[in-house]
C-alpha positions as CSV (number, residue, x, y, z in Angstrom):
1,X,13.0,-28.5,-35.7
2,X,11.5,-25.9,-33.7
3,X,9.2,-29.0,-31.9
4,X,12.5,-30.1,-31.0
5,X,13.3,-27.2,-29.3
6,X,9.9,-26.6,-28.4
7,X,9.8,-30.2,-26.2
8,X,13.4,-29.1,-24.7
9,X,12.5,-26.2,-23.7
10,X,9.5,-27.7,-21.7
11,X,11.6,-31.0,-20.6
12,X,14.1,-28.3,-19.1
13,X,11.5,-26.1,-17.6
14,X,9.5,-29.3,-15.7
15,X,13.0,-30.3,-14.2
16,X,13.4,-27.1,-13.3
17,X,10.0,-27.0,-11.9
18,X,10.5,-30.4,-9.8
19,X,14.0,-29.3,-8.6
20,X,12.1,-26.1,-7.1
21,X,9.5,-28.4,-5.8
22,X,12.3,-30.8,-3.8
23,X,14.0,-28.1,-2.3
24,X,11.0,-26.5,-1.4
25,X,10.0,-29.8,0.2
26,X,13.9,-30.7,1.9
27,X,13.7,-26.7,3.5
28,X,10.5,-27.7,4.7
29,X,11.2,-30.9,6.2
30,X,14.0,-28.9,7.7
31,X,11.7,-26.6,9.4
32,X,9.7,-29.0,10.6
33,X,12.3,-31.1,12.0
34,X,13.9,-27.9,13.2
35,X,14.1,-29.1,16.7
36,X,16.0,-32.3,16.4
37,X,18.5,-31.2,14.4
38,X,19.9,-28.4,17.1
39,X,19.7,-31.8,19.1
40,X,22.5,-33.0,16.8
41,X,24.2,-29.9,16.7
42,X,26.4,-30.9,20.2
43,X,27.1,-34.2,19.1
44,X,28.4,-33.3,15.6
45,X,30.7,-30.4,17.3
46,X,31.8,-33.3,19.9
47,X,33.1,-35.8,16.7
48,X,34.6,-32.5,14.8
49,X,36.8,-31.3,17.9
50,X,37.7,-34.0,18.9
51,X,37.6,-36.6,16.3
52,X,37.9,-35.0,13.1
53,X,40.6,-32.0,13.8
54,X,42.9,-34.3,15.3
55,X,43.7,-36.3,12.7
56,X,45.8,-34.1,11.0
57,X,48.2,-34.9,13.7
58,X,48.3,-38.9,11.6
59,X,50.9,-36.9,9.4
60,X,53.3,-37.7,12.7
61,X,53.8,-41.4,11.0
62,X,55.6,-39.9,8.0
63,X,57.6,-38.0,10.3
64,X,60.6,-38.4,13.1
65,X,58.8,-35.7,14.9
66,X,60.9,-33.8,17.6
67,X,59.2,-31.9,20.1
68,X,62.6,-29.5,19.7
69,X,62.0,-29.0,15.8
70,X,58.3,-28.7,16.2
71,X,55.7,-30.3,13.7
72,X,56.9,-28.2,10.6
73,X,60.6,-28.4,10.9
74,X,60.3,-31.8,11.7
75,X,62.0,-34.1,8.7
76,X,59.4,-35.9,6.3
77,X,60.7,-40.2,6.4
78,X,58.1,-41.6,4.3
79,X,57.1,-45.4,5.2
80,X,60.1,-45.5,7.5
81,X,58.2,-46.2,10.7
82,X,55.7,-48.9,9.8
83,X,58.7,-50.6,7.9
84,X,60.4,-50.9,11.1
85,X,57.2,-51.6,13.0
86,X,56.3,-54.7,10.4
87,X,60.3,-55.7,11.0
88,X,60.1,-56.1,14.6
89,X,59.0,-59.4,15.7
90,X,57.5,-57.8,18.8
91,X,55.2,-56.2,16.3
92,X,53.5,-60.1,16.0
93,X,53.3,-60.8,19.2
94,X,51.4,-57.5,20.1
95,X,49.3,-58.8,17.2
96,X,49.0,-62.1,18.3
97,X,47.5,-60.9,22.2
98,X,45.5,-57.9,20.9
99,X,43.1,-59.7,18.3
100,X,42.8,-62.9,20.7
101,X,42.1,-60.8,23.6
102,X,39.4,-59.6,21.4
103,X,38.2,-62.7,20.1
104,X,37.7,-63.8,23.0
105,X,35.7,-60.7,24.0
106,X,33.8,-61.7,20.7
107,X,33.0,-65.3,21.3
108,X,32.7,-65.0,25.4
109,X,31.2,-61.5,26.1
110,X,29.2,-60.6,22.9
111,X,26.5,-63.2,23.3
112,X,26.2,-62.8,27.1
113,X,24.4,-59.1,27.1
114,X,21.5,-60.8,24.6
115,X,21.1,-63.6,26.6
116,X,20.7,-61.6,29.7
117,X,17.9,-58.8,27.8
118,X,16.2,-61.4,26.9
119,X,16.3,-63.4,30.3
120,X,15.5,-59.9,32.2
121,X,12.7,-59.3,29.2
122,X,11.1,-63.1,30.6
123,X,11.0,-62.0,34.4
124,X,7.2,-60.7,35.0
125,X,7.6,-59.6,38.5
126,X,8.6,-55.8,38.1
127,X,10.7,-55.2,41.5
128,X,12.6,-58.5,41.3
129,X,13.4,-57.7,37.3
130,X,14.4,-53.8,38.7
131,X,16.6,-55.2,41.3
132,X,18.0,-57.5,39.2
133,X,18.9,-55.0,36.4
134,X,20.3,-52.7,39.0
135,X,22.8,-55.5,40.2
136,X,23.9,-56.2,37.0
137,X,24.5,-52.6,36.1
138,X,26.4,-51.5,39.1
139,X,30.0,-53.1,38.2
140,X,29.8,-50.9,34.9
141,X,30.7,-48.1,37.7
142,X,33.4,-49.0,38.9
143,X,36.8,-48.2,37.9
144,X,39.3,-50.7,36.4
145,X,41.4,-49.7,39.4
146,X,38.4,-50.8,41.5
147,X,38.5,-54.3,39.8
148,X,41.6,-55.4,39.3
149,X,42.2,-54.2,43.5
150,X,39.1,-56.9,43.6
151,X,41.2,-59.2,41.6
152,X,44.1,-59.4,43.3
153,X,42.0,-59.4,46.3
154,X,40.7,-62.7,45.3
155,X,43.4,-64.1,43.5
156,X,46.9,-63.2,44.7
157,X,48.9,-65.7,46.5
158,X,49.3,-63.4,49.9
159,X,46.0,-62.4,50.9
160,X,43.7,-64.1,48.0
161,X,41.0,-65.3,49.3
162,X,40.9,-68.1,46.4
163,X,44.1,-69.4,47.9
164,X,43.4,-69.1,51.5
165,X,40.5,-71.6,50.7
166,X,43.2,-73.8,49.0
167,X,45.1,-73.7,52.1
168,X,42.7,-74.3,54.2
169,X,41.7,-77.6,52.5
170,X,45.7,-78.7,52.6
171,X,46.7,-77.5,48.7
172,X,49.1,-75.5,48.0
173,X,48.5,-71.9,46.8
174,X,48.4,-71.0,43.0
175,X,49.9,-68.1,41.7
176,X,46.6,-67.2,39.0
177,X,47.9,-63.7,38.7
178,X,51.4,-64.7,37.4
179,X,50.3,-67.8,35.2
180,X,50.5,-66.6,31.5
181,X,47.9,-69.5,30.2
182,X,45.5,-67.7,32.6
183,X,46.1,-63.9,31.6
184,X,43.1,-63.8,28.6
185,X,40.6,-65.3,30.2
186,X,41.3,-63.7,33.3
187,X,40.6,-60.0,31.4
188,X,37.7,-62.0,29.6
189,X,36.2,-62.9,32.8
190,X,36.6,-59.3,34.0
191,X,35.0,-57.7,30.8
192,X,32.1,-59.6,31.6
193,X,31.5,-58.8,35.2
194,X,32.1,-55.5,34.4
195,X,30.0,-54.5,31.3
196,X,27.7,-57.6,30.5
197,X,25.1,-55.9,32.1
198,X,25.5,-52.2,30.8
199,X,25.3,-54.2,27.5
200,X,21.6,-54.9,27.8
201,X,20.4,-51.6,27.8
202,X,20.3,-51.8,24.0
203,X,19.0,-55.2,23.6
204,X,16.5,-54.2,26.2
205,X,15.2,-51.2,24.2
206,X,15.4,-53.0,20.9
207,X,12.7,-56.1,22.6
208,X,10.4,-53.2,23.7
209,X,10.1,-52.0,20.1
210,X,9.0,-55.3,18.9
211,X,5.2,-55.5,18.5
212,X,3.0,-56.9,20.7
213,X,0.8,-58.6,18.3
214,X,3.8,-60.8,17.1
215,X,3.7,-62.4,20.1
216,X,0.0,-62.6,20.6
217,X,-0.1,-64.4,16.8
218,X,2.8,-66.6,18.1
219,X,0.5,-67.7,21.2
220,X,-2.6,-68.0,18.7
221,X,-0.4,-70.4,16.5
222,X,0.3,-72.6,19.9
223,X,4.0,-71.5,20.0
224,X,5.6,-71.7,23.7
225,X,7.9,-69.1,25.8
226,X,11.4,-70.9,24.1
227,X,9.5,-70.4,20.6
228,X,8.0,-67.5,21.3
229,X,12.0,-65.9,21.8
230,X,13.5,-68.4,18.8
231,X,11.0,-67.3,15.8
232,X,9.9,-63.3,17.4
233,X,12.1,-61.8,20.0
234,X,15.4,-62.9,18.2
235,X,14.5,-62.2,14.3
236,X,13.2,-58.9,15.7
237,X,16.5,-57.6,17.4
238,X,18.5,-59.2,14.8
239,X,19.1,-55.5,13.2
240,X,20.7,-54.4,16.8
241,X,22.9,-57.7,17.0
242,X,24.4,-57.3,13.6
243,X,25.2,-53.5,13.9
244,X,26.3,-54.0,17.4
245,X,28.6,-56.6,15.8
246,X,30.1,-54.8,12.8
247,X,30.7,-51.7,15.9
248,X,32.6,-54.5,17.5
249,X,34.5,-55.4,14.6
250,X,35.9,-52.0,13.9
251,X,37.5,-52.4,17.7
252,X,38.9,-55.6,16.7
253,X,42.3,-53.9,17.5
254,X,41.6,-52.2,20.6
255,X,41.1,-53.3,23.9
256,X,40.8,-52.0,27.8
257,X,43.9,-50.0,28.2
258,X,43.7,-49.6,31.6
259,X,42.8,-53.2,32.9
260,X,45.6,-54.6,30.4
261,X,47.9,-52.2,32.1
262,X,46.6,-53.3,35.6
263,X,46.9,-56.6,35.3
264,X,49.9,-57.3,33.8
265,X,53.4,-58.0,35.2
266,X,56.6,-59.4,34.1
267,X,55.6,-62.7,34.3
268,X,53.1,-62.2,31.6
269,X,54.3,-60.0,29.7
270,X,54.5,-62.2,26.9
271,X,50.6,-62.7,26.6
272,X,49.5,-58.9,28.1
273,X,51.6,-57.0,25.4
274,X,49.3,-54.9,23.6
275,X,49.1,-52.4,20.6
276,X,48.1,-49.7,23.3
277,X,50.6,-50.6,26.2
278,X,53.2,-50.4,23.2
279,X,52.0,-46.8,22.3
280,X,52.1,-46.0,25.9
281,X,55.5,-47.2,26.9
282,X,57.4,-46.3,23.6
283,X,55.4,-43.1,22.0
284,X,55.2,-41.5,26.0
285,X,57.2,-42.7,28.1
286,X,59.9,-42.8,25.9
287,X,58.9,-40.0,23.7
288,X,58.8,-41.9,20.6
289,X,55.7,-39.9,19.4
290,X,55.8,-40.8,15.5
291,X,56.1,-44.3,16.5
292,X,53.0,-44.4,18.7
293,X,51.0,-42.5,15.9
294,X,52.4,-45.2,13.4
295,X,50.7,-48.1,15.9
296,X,47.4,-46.1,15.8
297,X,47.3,-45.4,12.4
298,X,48.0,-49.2,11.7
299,X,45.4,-50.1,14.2
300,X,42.9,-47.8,12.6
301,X,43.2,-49.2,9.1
302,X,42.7,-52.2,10.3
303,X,39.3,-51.6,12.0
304,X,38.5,-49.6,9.0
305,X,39.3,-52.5,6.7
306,X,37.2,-55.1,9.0
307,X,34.0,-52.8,9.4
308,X,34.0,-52.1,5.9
309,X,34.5,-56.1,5.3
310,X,32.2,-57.2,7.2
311,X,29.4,-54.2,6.4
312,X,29.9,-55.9,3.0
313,X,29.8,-59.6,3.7
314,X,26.3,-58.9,6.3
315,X,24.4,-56.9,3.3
316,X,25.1,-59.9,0.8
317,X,23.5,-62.2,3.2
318,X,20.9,-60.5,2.7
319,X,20.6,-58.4,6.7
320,X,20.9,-54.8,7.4
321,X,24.1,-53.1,7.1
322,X,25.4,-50.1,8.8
323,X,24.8,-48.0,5.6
């Protein structure tokens, strides 16, 4: 009996022993790395202002908030609000435009910024590959003002320069800019002219972390420039390209406020109707605040659901995950 107690009493004094020893080590690693966590100290106070605190203000959705009551006095309606929303059949089409303009972003734009890092990651010539990665950045500047002026510029039936070819060669002019069948791919085609390029920078950074000897035992093996990129550059930025993706997936529901709101008119309306043009025109404009929180809380469960999903689905296949 008293070995029994004997061994306990030892078993509970080496845990205690290694649990001094850990944080002993963890403090010191915190010392040592002293330096890059004040680093993180502005970011984290940048997500807790103004990510973290707001959401208090989700309670709105189980509320008919009035601006006269205030937030307290404000009557409690439970589900009320997203029963209406899932009632409305302008709830579906809003559905309907936001994830297709987003596929599209998915199958069109996605692919294009590793195609380019990886073209750019080819060139050899230093000034011509600067130049060129200059160019290509540039549009990320401008504003979506900027571009849709640019786009109307080119494309309206007046002044565009598109039709004033078609003129010139005896057609008659197209309205682009009013054609509904044209609306996605025209904000597709934008998205890409505008941020393809800024895209790279990642890519970029991820192909200069790959080893150099990977390539010099491709070359060894006989392997080519196309093989070199199929069985090296690709597997090695694979990480980047499926956490990129899973970020990409959370925004399934959101897209370009601004350029949607640009670009659309009455003709179109039926294809440019967004979650976010709804929250705008209804929970501003019109002062329908729960309801616009409602749309973002749906909205946000949803990209929740489809990072989460997918997170999931990439770590079974056996890849790298976000956590």
């Amino acid at each position: 009996m008293m070995m029994e107690v004997q061994k306990a009493e030892w078993n509970k004094t080496a845990a205690n022993s290694r649990e001094r020893v850990r944080s002993r080590s963890a403090w010191s690693q915190y010392v040592k790395y002293r330096h890059m966590y004040l680093l993180v100290i502005p970011g984290f106070l940048f997500f807790a202002v103004f990510k973290m605190v707001p959401m208090w203000g989700l309670l709105l959705a189980f509320k008919d908030y009035s601006p006269i009551d205030g937030f307290a006095a404000s009557p409690w309606v439970g589900l009320k609000h997203f029963n209406e929303m899932f009632a409305d059949e302008h709830f579906y089409i809003m559905l309907r435009n936001t994830l297709l303009i987003n596929v599209f972003g998915l199958v069109f734009f996605f692919p294009l910024p590793v195609l380019l890092a990886i073209m750019l990651n080819e060139v050899r010539h230093e000034v011509f590959k600067r130049v060129n990665q200059s160019l290509i950045y540039m549009p990320h500047f401008l504003s979506w003002v900027v571009i849709a002026s640019l786009t109307f510029f080119m494309l309206s039936v007046d002044v565009g320069l598109i039709n004033k070819v078609i003129r010139a060669v005896g057609l008659e002019p197209y309205s682009f800019l009013n054609d509904s069948k044209l609306f996605w791919g025209m904000v597709t085609v934008q998205s890409i002219w505008k941020d393809a390029g800024w895209g790279t920078i990642i890519f970029l950074a991820a192909i200069a972390g790959v080893n150099p000897e990977r390539y010099e035992a491709a070359v060894v093996d006989g392997a080519g420039r196309f093989k070199q990129i199929w069985h090296v550059t690709l597997p090695a930025i694979r990480p980047t390209i499926v956490i990129l993706l899973i970020l990409r997936l959370g925004h399934i529901t959101d897209v370009n406020f601004e350029q949607v709101l640009l670009m659309m008119n009455p003709l179109v309306r039926n294809v440019g109707d967004v979650f976010d043009t709804y929250v705008y025109n209804n929970g501003i404009l019109r002062g329908m605040y729960s309801v616009g929180v409602t749309v973002g809380f749906f909205k946000g469960l949803i990209g929740l659901a489809l990072v989460m999903a997918s997170n999931y689905i990439v770590k079974k296949l056996g890849h790298e995950g976000i956590y």
